[in-house]
C-alpha positions in Angstrom: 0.0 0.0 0.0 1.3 3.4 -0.7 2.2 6.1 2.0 -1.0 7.9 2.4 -3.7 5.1 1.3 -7.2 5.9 -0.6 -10.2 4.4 2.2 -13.8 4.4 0.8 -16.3 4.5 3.4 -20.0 2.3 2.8 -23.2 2.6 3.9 -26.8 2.1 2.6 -27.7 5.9 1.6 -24.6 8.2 2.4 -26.4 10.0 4.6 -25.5 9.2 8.3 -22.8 6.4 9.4 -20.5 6.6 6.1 -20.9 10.7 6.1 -19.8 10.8 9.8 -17.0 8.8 8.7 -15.8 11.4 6.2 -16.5 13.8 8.0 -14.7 13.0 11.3 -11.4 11.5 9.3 -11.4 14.0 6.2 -8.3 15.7 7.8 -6.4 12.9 8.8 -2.7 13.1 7.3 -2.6 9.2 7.6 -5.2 8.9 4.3 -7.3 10.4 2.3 -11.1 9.5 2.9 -14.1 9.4 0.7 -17.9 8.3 1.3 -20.7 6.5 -0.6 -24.0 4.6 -0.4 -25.3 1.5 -1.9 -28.6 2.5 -2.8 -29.6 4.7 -5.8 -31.0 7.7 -4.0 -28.0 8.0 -1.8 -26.4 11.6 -2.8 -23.0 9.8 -3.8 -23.0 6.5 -5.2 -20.7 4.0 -5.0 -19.2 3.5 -8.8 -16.1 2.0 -10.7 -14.1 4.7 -10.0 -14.6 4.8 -6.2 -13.2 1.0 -6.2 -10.6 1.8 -8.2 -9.4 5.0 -6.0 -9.6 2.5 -3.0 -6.7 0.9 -1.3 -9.4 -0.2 1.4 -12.9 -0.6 2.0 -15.1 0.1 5.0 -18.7 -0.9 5.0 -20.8 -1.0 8.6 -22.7 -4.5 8.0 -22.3 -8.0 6.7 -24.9 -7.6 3.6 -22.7 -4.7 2.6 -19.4 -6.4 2.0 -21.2 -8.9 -0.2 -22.6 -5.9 -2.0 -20.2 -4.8 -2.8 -18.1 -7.8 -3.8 -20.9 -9.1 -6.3 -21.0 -6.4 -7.5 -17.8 -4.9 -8.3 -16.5 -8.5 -9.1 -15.1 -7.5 -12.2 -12.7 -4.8 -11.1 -9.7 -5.8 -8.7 -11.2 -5.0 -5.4 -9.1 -4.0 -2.4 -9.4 -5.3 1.5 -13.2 -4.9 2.5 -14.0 -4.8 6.2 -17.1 -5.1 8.1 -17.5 -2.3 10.7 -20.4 -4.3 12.5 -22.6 -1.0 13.1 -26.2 -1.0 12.6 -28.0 1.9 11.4 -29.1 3.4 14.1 -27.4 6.3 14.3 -28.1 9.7 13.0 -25.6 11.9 11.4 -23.1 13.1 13.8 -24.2 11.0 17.0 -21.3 10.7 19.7 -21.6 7.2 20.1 -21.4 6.7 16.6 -18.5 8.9 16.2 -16.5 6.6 18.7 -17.6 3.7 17.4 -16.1 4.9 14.0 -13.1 6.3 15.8 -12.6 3.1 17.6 -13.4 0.2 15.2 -11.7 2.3 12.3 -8.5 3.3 14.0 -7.8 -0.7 15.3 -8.0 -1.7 12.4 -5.8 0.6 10.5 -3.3 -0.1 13.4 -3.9 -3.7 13.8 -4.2 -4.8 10.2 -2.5 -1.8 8.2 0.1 -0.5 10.8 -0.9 3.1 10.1 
């Protein structure tokens, strides 16, 4: 992976969990961070070109990652990993920002020593 990897962030519509996400790591110097839904009336997308930005992939549920997989089969897809957090939150929510702090930061430590 290069120095300062490319993580796309996945949720169902883009509008609470994966947007925190962004939102709460968009000035991290480790990476650069980017956000997207599944469905079609999220406000971003997820597309091609997101997978191909991506060095890693965040999604917050099981169903996701298999999504995603299926569908974006055909292109070379990076790591994907399951966050485990239902949608529950709204955008913003303090327990959902340290959930995303917590689960996102281990693994990037644990798994990608950054």
């Amino acid at each position: 992976m290069k120095d300062r990897p490319n993580i796309l962030v996945v949720c169902g519509r883009n509008k609470r969990r994966s947007r925190t996400a962004e939102y709460i790591f968009k000035n991290d110097s480790r990476f650069s961070i980017r956000s997207v839904g599944l469905s079609a009336k999220s406000n971003r997308q997820i597309g091609d070109r997101d997978i191909i930005w991506s060095d890693l992939i965040f999604v917050m549920e099981d169903g996701q990652a298999s999504r995603v997989s299926g569908v974006f089969r055909h292109l070379g897809l990076p790591p994907i990993h399951v966050l485990h957090i239902p949608d529950e939150y709204e955008y913003l929510d303090e327990e959902l920002i340290d959930l995303l702090t917590d689960r996102i930061n281990s693994t990037l430590r644990i798994e990608w020593g950054i």
